[in-house]
C-alpha positions as CSV (number, residue, x, y, z in Angstrom):
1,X,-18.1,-6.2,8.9
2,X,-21.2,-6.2,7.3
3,X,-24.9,-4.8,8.0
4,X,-27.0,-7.3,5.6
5,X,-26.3,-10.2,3.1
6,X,-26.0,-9.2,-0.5
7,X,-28.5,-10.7,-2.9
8,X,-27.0,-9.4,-5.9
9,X,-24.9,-6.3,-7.8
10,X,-24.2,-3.2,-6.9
11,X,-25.0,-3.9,-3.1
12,X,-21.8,-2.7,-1.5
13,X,-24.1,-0.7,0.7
14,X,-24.3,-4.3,3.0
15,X,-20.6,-3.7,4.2
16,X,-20.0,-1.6,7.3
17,X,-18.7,1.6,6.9
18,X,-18.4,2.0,3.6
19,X,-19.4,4.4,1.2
20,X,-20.6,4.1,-2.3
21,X,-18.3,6.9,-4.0
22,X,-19.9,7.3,-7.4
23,X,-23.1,6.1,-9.4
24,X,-20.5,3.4,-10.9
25,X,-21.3,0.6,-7.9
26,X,-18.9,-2.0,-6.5
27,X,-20.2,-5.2,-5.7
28,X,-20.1,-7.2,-2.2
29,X,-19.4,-10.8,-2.8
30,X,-20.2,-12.7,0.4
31,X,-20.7,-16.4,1.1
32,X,-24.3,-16.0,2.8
33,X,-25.4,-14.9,-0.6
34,X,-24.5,-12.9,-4.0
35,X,-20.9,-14.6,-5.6
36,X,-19.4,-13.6,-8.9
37,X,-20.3,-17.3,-11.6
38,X,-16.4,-16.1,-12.3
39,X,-15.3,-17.3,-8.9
40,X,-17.5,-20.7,-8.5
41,X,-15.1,-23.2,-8.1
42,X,-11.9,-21.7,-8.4
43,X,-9.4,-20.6,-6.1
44,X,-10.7,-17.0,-5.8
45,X,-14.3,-18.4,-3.5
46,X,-11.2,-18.7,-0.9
47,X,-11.2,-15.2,0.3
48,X,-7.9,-14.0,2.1
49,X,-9.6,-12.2,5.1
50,X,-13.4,-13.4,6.3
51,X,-16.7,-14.4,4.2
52,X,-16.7,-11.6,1.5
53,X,-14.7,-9.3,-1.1
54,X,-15.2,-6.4,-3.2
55,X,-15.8,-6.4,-7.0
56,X,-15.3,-4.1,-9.2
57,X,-15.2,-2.9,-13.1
58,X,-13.5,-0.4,-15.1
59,X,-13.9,0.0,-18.5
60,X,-16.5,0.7,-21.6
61,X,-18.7,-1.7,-22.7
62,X,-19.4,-3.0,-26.6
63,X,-22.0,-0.2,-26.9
64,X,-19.8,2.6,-25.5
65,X,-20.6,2.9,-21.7
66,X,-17.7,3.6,-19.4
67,X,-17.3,2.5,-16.1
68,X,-14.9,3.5,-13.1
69,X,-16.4,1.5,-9.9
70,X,-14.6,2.5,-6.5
71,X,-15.1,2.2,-2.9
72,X,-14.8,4.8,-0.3
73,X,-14.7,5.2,3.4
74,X,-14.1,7.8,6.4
75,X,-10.9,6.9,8.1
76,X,-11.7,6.3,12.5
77,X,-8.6,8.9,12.3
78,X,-6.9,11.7,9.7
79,X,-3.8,10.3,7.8
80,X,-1.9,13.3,8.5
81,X,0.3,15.5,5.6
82,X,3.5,14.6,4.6
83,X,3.6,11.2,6.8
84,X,3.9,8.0,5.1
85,X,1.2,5.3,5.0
86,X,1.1,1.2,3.9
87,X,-1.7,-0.1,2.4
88,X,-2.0,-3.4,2.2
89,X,-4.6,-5.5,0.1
90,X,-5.3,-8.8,-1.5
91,X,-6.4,-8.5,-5.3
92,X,-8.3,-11.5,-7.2
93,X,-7.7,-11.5,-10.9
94,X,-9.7,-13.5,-12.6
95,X,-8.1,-14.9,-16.2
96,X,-5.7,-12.5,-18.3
97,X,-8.0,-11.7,-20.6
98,X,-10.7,-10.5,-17.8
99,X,-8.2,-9.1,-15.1
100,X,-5.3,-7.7,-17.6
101,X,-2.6,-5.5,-15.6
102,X,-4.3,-2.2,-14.3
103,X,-3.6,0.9,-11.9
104,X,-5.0,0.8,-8.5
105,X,-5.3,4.1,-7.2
106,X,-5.5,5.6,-3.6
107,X,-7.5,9.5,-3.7
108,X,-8.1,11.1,-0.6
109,X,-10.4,13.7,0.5
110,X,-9.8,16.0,3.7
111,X,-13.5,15.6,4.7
112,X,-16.2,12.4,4.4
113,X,-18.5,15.1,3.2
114,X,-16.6,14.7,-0.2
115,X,-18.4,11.1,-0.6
116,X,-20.1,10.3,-2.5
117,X,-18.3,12.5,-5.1
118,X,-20.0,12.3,-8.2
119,X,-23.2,11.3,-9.3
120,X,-21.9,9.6,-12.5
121,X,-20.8,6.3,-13.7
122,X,-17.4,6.6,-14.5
123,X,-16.2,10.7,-13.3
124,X,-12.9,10.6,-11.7
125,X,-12.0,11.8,-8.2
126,X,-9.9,14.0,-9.4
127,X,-12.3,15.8,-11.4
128,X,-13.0,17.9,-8.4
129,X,-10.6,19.9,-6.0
130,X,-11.5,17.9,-2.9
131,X,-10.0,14.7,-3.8
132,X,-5.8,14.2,-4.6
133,X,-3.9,11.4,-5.9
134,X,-2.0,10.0,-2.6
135,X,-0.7,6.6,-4.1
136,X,-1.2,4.3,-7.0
137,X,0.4,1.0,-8.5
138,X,0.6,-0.8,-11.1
139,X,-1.2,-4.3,-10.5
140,X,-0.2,-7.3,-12.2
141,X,-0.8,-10.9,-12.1
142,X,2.4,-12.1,-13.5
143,X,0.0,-14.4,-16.1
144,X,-1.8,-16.1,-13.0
145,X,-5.4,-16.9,-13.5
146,X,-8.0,-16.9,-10.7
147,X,-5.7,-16.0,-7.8
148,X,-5.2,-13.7,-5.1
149,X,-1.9,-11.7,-4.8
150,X,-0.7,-9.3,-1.9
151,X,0.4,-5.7,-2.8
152,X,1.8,-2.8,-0.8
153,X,0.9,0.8,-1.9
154,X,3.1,3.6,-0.4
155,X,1.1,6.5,0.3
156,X,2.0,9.9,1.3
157,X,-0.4,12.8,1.4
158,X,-0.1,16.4,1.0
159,X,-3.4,17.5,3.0
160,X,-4.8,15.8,5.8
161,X,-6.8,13.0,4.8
162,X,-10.3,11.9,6.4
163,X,-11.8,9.8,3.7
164,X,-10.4,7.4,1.0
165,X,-11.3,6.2,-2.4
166,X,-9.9,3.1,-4.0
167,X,-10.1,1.5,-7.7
168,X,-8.9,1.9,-11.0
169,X,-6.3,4.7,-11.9
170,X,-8.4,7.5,-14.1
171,X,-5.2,9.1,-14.8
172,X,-4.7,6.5,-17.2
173,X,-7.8,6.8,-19.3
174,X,-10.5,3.3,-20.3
175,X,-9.6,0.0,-21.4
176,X,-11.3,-0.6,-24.2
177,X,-13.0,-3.7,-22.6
178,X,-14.7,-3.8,-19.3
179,X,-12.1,-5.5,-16.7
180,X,-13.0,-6.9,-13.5
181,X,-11.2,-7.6,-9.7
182,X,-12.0,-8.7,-6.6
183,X,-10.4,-6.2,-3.3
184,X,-10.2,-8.0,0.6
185,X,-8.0,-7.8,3.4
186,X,-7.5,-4.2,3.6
187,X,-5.3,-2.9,6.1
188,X,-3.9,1.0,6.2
189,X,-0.7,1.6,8.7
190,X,1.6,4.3,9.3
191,X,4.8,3.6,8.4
192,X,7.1,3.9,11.4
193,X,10.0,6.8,10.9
């Protein structure tokens, strides 16, 4: 869902319900307005779920700057401790070069409160004793260029979770390029005992 058409970067604000996490800001791709030049005519315009998708970067730049973009959101109910979630989601890579394997990462925070969490570009959540690590996989396209591919992240939680962040695994420290994905079809269940 979405409360206003993007006209450019950074305007993640547009999309219902979410949360802009960190001074490092996602960008809302939507077909009323703001697209990626990387998506124009490939497979990737296609969106798996609706008009829009996330993007986001991770990395540092020629001149040094780092970036870890994420998106965040309070959950309509707690993802309880030590119960097994699913999250589903479609990721768009864009060429190997551009969208090389990476780390998506799930952190969780037991109040919305938490968000945004930092104030910087590219802190990690788990600079701060708020936020835990509740899931992460390693992304990969298999070589594919400008596609969409489904992945499953097991999560299970240690504290009772009320808000989520999602991008780029910190644990693993900066490419040494700026990288770039596209997020859609997001869809968190409880896995049934």
């Amino acid at each position: 869902e979405q409360d206003c058409c993007p006209g450019g970067a950074s305007e993640s604000y547009c999309i219902s319900e979410l949360i802009q996490p960190s001074l490092g800001t996602s960008d809302y791709l939507h077909q009323c307005g703001y697209k990626y030049e990387l998506v124009e005519g490939t497979s990737l315009q296609k969106f798996p779920d609706g008009e829009g998708a996330i993007g986001f970067l991770t990395g540092i730049t020629p001149d040094g700057k780092k970036y870890l973009e994420y998106v965040g959101a309070c959950l309509s109910r707690p993802m309880l401790a030590g119960t097994a979630y699913a999250l589903k989601v479609h990721v768009g890579f864009f060429d190997t070069d551009y969208s090389p394997p990476f780390g998506l990462a799930v952190y969780g925070s037991s109040s919305c409160a938490h968000l945004p969490f930092t104030d910087m570009e590219s802190d990690c959540p788990l600079s701060y004793s708020d936020w835990q690590l509740i899931g992460r996989q390693w992304i990969d396209s298999g070589g594919g260029s400008n596609i969409w591919l489904e992945f499953n992240l097991d999560l299970l939680p240690s504290m009772d979770i009320n808000t989520l962040i999602i991008g780029a695994d910190c644990l693993h420290g900066f490419s040494q390029e700026v990288i770039a994905y596209l997020l859609d079809n997001l869809s968190l269940q409880e896995v049934a005992s």
